[in-house]
C-alpha positions as CSV (number, residue, x, y, z in Angstrom):
1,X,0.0,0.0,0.0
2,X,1.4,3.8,-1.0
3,X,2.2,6.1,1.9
4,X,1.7,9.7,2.3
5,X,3.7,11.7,4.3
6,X,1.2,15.0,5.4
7,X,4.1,18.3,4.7
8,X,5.8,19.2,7.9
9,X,4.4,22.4,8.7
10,X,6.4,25.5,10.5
11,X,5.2,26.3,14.1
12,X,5.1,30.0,14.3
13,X,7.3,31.6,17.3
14,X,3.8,32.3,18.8
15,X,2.9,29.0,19.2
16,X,6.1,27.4,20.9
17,X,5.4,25.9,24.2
18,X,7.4,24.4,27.0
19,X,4.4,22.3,27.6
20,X,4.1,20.7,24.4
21,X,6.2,19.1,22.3
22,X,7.1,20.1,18.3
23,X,5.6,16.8,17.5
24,X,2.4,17.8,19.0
25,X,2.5,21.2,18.2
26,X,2.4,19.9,14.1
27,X,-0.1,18.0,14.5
28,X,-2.2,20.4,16.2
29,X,-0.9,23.2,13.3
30,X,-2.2,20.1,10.7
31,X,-5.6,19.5,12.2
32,X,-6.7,24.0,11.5
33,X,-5.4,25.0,15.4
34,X,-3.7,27.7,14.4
35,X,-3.6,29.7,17.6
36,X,-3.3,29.6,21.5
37,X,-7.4,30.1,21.8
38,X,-8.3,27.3,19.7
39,X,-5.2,24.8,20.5
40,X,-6.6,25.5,24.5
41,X,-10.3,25.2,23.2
42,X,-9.4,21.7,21.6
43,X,-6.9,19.7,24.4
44,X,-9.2,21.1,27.2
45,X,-12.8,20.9,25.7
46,X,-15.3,21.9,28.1
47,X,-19.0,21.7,29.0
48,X,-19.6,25.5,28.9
49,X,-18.0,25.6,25.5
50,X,-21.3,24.0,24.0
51,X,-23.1,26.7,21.7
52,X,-26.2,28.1,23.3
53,X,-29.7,26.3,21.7
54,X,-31.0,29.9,21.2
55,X,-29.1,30.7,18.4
56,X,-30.4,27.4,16.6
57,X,-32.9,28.2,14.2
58,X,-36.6,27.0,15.4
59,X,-35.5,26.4,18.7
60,X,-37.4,28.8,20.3
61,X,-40.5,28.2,18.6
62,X,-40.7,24.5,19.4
63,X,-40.4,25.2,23.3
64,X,-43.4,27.2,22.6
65,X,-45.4,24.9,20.8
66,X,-44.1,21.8,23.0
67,X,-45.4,24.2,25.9
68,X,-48.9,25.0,24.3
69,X,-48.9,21.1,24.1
70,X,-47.9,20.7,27.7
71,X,-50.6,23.2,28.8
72,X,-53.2,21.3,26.7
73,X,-52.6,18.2,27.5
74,X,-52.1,17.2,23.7
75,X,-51.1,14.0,22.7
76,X,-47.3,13.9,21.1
77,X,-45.3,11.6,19.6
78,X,-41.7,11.3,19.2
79,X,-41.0,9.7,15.5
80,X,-37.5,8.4,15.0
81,X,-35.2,6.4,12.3
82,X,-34.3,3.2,12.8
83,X,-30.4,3.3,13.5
84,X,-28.6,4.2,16.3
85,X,-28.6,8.3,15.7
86,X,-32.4,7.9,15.3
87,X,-33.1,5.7,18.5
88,X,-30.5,7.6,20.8
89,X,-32.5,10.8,19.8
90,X,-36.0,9.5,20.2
91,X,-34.9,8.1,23.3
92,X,-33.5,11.5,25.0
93,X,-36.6,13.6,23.6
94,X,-38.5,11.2,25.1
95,X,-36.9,11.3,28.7
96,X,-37.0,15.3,28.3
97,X,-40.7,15.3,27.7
98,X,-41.3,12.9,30.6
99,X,-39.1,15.3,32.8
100,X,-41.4,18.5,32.2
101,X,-44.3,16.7,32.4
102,X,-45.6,15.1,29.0
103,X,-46.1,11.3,28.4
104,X,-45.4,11.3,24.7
105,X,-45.5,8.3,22.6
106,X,-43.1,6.7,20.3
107,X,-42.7,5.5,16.7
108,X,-40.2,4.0,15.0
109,X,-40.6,3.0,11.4
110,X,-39.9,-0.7,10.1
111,X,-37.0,-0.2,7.9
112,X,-38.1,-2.8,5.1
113,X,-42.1,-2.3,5.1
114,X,-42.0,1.8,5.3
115,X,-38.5,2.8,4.8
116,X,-37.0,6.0,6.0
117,X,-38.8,8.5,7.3
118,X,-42.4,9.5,8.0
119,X,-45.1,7.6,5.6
120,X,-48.7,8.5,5.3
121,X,-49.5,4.8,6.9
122,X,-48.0,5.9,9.9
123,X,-49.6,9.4,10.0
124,X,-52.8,7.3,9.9
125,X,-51.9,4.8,12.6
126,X,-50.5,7.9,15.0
127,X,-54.2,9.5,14.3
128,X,-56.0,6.6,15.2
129,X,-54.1,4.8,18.1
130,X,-52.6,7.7,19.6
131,X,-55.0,10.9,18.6
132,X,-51.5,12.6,18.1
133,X,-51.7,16.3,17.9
134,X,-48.1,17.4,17.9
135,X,-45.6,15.1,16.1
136,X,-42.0,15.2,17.0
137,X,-39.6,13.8,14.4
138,X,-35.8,13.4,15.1
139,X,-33.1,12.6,12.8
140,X,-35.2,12.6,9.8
141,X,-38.8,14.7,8.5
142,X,-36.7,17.7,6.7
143,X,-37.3,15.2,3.2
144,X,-40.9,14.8,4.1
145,X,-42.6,17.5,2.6
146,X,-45.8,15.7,1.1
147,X,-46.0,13.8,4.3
148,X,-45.8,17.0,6.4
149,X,-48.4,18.4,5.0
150,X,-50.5,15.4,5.0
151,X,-49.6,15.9,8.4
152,X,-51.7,19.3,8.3
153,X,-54.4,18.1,6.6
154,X,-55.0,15.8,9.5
155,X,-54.5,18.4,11.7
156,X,-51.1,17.4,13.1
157,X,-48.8,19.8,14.1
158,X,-45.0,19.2,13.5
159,X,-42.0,20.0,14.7
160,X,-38.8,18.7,12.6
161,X,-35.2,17.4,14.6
162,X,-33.3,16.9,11.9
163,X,-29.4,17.1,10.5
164,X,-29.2,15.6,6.9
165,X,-28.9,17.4,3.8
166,X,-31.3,19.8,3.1
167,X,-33.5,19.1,0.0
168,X,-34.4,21.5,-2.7
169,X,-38.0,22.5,-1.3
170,X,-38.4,22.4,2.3
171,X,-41.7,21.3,4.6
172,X,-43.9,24.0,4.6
173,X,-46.5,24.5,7.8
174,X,-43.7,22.6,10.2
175,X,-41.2,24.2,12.9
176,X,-38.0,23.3,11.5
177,X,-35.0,22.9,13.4
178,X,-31.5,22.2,11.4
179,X,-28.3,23.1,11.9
180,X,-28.0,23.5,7.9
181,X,-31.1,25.5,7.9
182,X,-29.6,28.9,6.0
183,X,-29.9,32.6,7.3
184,X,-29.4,31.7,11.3
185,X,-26.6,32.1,13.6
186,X,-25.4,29.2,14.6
187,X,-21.9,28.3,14.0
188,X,-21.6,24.4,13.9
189,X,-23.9,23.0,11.1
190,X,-21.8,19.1,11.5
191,X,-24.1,17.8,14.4
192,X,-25.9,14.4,14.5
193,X,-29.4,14.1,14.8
194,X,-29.1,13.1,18.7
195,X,-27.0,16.4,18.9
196,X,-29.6,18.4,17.4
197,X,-32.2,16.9,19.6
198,X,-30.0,17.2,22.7
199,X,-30.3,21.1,22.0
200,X,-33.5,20.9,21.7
201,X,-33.5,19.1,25.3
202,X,-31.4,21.9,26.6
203,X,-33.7,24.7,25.8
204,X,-36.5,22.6,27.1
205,X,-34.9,22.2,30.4
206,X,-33.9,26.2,31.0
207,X,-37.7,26.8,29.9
208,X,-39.4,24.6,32.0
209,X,-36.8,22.5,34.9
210,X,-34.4,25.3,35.3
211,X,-33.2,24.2,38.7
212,X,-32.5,20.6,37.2
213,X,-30.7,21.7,34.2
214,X,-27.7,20.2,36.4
215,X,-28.7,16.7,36.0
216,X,-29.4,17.0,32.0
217,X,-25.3,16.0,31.9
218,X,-26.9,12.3,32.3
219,X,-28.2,12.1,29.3
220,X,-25.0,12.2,27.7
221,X,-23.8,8.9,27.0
222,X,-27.0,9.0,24.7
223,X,-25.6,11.7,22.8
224,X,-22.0,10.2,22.5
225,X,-23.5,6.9,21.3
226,X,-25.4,8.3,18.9
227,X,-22.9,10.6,17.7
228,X,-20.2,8.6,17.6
229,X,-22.1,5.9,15.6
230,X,-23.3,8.3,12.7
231,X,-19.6,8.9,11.9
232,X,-20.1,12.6,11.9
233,X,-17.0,14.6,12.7
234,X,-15.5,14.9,16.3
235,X,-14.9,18.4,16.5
236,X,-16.5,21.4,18.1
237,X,-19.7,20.0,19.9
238,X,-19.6,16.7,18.9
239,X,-16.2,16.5,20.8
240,X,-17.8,18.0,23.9
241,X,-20.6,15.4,23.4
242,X,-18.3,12.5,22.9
243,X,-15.3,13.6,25.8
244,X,-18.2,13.9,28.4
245,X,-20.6,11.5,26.9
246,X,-18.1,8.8,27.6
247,X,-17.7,10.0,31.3
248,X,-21.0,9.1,31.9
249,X,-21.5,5.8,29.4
250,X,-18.5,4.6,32.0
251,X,-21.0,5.1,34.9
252,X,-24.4,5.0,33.3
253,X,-27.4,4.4,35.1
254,X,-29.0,3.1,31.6
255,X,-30.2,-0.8,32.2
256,X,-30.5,-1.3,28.7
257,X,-26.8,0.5,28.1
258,X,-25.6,-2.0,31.0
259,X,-26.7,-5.0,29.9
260,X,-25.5,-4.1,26.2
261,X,-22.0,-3.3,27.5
262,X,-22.1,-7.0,29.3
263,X,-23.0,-8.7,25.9
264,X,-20.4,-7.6,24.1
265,X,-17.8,-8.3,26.2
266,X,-16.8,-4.6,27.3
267,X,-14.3,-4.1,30.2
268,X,-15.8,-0.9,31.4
269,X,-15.2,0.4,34.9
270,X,-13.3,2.9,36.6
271,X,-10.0,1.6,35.8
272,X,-10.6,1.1,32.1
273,X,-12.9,3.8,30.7
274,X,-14.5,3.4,27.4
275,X,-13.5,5.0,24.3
276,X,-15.4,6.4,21.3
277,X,-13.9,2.9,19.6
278,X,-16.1,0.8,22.1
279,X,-19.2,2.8,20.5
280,X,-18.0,2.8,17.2
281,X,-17.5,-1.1,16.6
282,X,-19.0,-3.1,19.6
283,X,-22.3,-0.5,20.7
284,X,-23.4,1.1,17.9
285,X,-23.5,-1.9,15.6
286,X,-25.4,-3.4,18.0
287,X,-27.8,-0.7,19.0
288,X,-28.1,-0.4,14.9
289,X,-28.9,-4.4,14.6
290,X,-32.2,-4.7,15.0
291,X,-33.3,-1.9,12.6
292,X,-31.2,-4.1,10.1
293,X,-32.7,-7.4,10.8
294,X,-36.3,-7.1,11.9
295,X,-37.7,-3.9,14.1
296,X,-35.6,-1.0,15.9
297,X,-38.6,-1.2,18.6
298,X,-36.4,-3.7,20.2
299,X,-33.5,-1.5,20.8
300,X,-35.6,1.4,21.8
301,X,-37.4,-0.6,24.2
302,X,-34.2,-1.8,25.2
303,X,-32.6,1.6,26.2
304,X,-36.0,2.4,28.0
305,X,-36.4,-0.5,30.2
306,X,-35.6,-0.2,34.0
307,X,-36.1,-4.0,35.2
308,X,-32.6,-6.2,34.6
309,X,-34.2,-9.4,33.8
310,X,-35.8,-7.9,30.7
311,X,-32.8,-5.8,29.5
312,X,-31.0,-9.1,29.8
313,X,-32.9,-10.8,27.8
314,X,-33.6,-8.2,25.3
315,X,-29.6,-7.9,24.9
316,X,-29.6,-11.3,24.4
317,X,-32.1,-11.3,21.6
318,X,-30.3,-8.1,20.7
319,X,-26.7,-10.0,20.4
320,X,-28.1,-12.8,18.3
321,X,-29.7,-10.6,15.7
322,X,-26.4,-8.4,15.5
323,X,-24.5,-12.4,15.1
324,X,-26.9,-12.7,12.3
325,X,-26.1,-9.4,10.7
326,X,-22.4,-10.0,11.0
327,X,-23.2,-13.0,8.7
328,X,-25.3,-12.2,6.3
329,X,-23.0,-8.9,6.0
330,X,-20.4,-11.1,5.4
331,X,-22.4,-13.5,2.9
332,X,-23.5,-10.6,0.3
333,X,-19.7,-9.0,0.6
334,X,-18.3,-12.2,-0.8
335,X,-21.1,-12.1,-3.3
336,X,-20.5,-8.3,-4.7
337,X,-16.5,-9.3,-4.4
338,X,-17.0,-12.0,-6.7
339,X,-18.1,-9.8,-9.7
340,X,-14.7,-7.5,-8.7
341,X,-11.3,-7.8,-10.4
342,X,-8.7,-7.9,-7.2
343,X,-6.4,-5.0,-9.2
344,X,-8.9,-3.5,-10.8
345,X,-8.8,0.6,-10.2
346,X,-12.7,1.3,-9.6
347,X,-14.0,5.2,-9.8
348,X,-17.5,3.9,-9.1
349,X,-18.9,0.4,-8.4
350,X,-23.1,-0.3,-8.4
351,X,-24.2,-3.7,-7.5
352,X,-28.0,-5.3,-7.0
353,X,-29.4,-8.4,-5.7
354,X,-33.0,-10.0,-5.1
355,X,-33.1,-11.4,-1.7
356,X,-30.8,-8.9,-0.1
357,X,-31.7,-7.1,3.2
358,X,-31.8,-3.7,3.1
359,X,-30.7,-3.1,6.5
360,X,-27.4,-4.5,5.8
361,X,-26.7,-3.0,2.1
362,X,-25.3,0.0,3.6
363,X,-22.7,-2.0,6.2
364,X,-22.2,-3.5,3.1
365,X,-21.5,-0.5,0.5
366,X,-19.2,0.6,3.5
367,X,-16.8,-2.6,2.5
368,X,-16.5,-2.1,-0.5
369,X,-16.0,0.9,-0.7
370,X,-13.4,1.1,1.6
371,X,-11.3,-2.1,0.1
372,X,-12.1,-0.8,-3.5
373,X,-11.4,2.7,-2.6
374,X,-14.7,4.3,-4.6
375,X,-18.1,5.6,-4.2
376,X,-20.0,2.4,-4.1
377,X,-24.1,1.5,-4.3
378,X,-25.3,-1.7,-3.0
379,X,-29.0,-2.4,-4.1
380,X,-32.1,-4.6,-3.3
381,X,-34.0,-5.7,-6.3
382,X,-38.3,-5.4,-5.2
383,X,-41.0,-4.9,-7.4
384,X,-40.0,-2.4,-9.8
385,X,-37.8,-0.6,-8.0
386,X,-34.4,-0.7,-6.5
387,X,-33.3,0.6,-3.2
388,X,-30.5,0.1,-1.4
389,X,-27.3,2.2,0.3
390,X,-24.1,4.3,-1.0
391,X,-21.2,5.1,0.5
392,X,-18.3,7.5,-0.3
393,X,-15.0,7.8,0.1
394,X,-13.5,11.5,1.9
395,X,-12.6,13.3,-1.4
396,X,-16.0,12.8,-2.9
397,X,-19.2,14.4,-2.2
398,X,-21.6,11.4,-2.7
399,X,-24.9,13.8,-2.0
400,X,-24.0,16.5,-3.7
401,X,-22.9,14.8,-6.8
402,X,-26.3,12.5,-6.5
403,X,-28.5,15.7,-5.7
404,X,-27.9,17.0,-9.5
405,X,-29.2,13.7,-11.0
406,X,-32.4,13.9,-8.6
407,X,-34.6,13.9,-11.5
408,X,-33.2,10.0,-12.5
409,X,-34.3,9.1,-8.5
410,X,-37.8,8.5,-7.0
411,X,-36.0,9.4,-3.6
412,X,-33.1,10.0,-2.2
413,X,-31.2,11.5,1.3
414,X,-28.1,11.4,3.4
415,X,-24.8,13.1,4.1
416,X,-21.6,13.6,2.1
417,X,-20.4,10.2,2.9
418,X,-23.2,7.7,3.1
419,X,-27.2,8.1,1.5
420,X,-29.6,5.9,0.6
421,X,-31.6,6.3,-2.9
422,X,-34.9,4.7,-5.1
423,X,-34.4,4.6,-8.1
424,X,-36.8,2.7,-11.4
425,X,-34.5,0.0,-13.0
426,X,-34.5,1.4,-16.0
427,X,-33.2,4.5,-14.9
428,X,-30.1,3.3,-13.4
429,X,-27.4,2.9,-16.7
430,X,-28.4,6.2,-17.3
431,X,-27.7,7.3,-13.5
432,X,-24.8,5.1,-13.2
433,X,-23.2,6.9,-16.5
434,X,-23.9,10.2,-15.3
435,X,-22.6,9.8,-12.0
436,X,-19.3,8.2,-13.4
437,X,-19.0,11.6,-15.5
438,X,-19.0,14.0,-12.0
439,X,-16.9,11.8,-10.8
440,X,-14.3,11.4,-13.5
441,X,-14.2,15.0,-13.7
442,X,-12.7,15.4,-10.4
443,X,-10.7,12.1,-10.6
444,X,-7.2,12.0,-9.5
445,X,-5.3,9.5,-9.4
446,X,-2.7,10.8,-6.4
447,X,-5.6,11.9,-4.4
448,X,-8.4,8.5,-5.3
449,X,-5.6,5.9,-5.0
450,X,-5.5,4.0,-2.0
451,X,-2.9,4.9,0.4
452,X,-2.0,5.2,4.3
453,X,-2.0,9.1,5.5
454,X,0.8,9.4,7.7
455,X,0.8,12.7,10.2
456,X,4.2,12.5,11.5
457,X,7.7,11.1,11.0
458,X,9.2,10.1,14.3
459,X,12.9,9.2,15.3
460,X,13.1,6.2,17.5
461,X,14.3,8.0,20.4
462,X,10.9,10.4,20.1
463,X,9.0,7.5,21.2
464,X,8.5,7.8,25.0
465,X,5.5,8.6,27.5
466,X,5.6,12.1,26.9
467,X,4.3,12.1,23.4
468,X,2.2,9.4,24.3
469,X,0.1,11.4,27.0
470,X,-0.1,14.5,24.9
471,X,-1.5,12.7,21.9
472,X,-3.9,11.1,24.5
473,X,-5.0,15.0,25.1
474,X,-6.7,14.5,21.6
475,X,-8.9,12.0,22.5
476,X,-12.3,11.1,21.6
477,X,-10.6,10.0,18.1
478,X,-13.1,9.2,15.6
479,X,-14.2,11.0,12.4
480,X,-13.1,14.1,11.5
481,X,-10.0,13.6,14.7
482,X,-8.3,10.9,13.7
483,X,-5.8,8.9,15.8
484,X,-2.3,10.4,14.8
485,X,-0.6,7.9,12.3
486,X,3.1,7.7,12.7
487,X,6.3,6.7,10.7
488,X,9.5,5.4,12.5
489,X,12.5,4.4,10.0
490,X,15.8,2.4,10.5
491,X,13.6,0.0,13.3
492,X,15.2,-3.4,14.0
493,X,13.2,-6.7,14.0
494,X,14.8,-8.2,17.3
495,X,11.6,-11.0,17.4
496,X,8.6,-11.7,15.5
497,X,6.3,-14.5,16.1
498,X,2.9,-15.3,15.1
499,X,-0.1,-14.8,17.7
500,X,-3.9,-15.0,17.7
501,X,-7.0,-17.3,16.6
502,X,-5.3,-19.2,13.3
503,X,-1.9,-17.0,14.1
504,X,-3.8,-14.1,11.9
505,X,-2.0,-11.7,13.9
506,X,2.1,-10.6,14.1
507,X,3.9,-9.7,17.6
508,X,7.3,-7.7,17.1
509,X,9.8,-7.0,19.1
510,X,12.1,-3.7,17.8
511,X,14.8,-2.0,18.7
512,X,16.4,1.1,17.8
513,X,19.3,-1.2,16.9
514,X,20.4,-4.3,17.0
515,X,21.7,-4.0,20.9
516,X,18.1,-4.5,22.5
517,X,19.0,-2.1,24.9
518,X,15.5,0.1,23.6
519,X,12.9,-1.7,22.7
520,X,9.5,-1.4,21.9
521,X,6.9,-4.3,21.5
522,X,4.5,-4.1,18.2
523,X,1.4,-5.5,17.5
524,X,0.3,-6.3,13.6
525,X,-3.6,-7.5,13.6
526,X,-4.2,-9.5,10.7
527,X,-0.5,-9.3,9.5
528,X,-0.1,-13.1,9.4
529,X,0.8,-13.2,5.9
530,X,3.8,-10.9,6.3
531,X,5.5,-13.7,8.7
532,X,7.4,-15.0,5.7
533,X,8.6,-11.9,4.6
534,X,10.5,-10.5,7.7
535,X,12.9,-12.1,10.4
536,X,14.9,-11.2,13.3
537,X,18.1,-8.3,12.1
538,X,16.0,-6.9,9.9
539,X,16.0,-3.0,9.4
540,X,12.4,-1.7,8.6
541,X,10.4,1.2,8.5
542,X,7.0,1.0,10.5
543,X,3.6,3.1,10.5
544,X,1.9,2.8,13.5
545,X,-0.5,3.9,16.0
546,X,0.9,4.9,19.5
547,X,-0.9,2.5,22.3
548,X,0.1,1.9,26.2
549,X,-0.5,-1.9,26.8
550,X,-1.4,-2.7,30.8
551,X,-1.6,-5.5,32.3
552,X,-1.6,-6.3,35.9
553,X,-0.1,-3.1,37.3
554,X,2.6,-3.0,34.5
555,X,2.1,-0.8,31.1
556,X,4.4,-0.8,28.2
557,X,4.7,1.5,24.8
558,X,3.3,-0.7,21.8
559,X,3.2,0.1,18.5
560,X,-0.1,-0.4,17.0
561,X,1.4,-1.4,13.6
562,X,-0.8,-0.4,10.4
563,X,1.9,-1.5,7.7
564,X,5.5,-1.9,7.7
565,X,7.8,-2.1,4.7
566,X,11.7,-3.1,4.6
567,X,14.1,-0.2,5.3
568,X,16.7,0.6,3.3
């Protein structure tokens, strides 16, 4: 695999500290922190630095109305997505309303039957069943125009949570809240739908529970989960969100959250706190796995449930479905990978099947797209129409290149990143063609290729616990703050033996030379296959993530290793 080397940059006399290192200091300079203010503002991200909910477009308005509903004794109903963002948020809202004094009711849609988003079905269903009155979307609604104001029409009032994209014509007769809503004054438009709804929570507590507006910090590991699983970017609020959201996952009162953190396995306590990892690949994929399988009621009843023997068992049921969706992931991967050329360079890959879940396409799309390096569409075959999931890769645009072939589409939404789309059959060469044009237009080969992005070169005698604890200062990693990648040269292998299940994995032993009087262990997950191609005297160069490994009262530096080539 290529490596790139990110340019060196100059720190400015300004900047130079006696409390960080010139390491750190680049990498800060590399990630926008050009100045004391914001390098302070980043390394010691705090509570009070979240934006106020005021200046967030609709804000205001929606306490009102949520009050008028309060005073009224209207029925509401919180309706969410299916997937993690969507349930965390419904979830919160839910809890907030309960805390002022409103027993709303909750809806989630099934993912295969009604898709995403609200649906005149359900509109009916809340009208009869529930008599709703004032109806409460999070993390989706801002597409739903025609159901909004079928909404109206039945004399439901609405209030839209929402973060994605923002379509060509908005709802009309709605409150909308959004931070990429134009012509308002907030200054982070990046957050996830729980974030969104979370400052929606915030206004409602000043409004009406001002002298609890302490305890509203609980809600927190909500927000991190659900923010951390959407993959927006870590920065600004949603590192606020995620540093102190993770405080309180580590003692969360949740049932639910407990018994989900016992399933998978998770060593969470005071002594090992979680990390925005944990969310990313052990909570959130299972908080996401019953939307994919069957019905996202299960997780949301899941978070909300108070007695242990039922949260046990619902994680149970929980575990097996998210087992099942690990399987069938893997099943349709091997499936669109056999119709791939290994070596093949793709710009754009499209791939459809019959009996394919849709839950799972977009898990999918994310695969292949990231081994194939491409924007990438994975999607169902069912009567007369395909639907399914794409993904992106970070130099391409996906919705804003698939928003100027709209007319091709019977529906589409998402982020930069990752959408989902409906589109006829017979419109798809014709989309497929058109889309490969945008992208070729942009296409470079330096930039599309497939490479590691290194952030710093290192000299052996660099690596110590100094630099490891300040680069631990930039935690929450996750999108948009990624964990610094670095490369050390002129390495020796002093050991190397193969570890693991099936020995899939590589242990190294290095040392600055050949003495072993410095050494550092390393760690190579999935590496197996380079056992033949190194051996003890060795000289190699190494990119590498920075860990501490502890073990019963002892810690050692390992290097996380990434790839590792044969130094000159």
């Amino acid at each position: 695999m290529n490596w790139k080397l990110k340019e060196n940059p100059q720190i400015p006399a300004g900047l130079k500290s006696a409390s960080l290192s010139q390491i750190t200091l680049r990498l800060l300079l590399q990630r926008g922190f050009f100045s004391k203010e914001k390098i302070e503002k980043f390394l010691m991200a705090r509570y009070e630095d979240l934006h106020s909910p005021d200046d967030l477009s609709g804000v205001s308005e929606a306490v009102a109305r949520i009050g008028k509903a309060k005073d009224r004794k209207e029925s509401v109903t919180v309706f969410g997505d299916y997937d993690a963002d969507g349930i965390t948020s419904t979830v919160l809202l839910k809890e907030s309303l309960e805390e002022i004094g409103i027993s709303p009711s909750t809806y989630i849609p099934d993912r295969n039957k009604e898709g995403y988003g609200i649906n005149k079905e359900a509109i009916d269903f809340l009208e009869k069943e529930y008599k709703t009155k004032l109806l409460i979307t999070v993390d989706c609604g801002i597409s739903n125009r025609e159901e909004i104001k079928y909404c109206s029409r039945k004399g439901m009032e609405v209030i839209v949570v929402d973060h994605h994209s923002l379509p060509k014509k908005l709802p009309e007769k709605s409150i909308l809240i959004n931070p990429k809503l134009p012509n308002q004054e907030y200054p982070f438009k990046d957050l996830a739908g729980v974030g969104v709804a979370f400052k929606l929570c915030q206004a409602l507590w000043k409004k009406f529970i001002p002298k609890k507006i302490g305890q509203l910090k609980w809600l927190l590991d909500l927000v991190a989960i659900g923010t951390v699983a959407d993959c927006v970017p870590l920065v600004d609020e949603n590192r606020i969100f995620t540093k102190f959201g993770l405080v309180v996952l580590q003692k969360t009162k949740r049932t639910g959250v407990q018994e989900i953190i016992k399933t998978a396995r998770l060593n969470i306590s005071e002594a090992s706190p979680p990390s925005a990892k944990n969310i990313a690949f052990q909570i959130g994929p299972r908080l996401n796995a019953a939307g994919r399988m069957d019905h996202a009621d299960l997780t949301l009843n899941l978070l909300l449930e108070k007695d242990v023997v039922k949260a046990r068992v619902a994680a149970l049921e929980l575990e097996a479905k998210n087992s099942e969706r690990q399987k069938m992931t893997q099943e349709i991967f091997a499936e669109v990978k056999s119709t791939l050329e290994d070596n093949e360079k793709y710009k754009l890959i499209i791939r459809k099947g019959k009996n394919w879940p849709l839950g799972i396409l977009g898990v999918v799309a994310g695969k292949v797209a990231e081994e194939y390096h491409c924007p990438t569409f994975i999607l169902r075959e069912n009567n007369e129409i395909l639907e399914g999931s794409g993904r992106s890769i970070d130099v391409f645009n996906l919705i804003e290149a698939v928003s100027s072939l709209s007319g091709q589409l019977e529906k589409y939404g998402g982020h930069s990143q990752a959408m989902g789309i409906k589109i006829k059959p017979k419109n798809l060469p014709q989309f497929e063609k058109n889309l490969l044009k945008i992208i070729e237009k942009g296409y470079d080969e330096n930039t599309w290729g497939k490479r590691i992005q290194i952030d710093a070169e290192i000299r052996p005698q660099e690596i110590d616990w100094d630099i490891l604890s300040e680069i631990r200062k930039f935690e929450p990693f996750g999108e948009g703050n990624r964990e610094p990648v670095f490369l050390t040269k002129g390495l020796f292998v002093l050991g190397i033996r193969q570890v693991g299940n099936g020995q899939k994995h590589l242990k190294f032993v290095f040392g600055s030379d050949n003495s072993g009087k410095r050494s550092f262990e390393g760690i190579f997950f999935k590496g197996g296959d380079f056992f033949s191609k190194f051996r003890s005297g060795d000289r190699v160069a190494v990119v590498y993530n920075l860990r501490s490994n502890e073990w019963s009262g002892n810690r050692k530096i390992e290097l996380d290793i990434i790839d590792l080539k044969k130094d000159k």
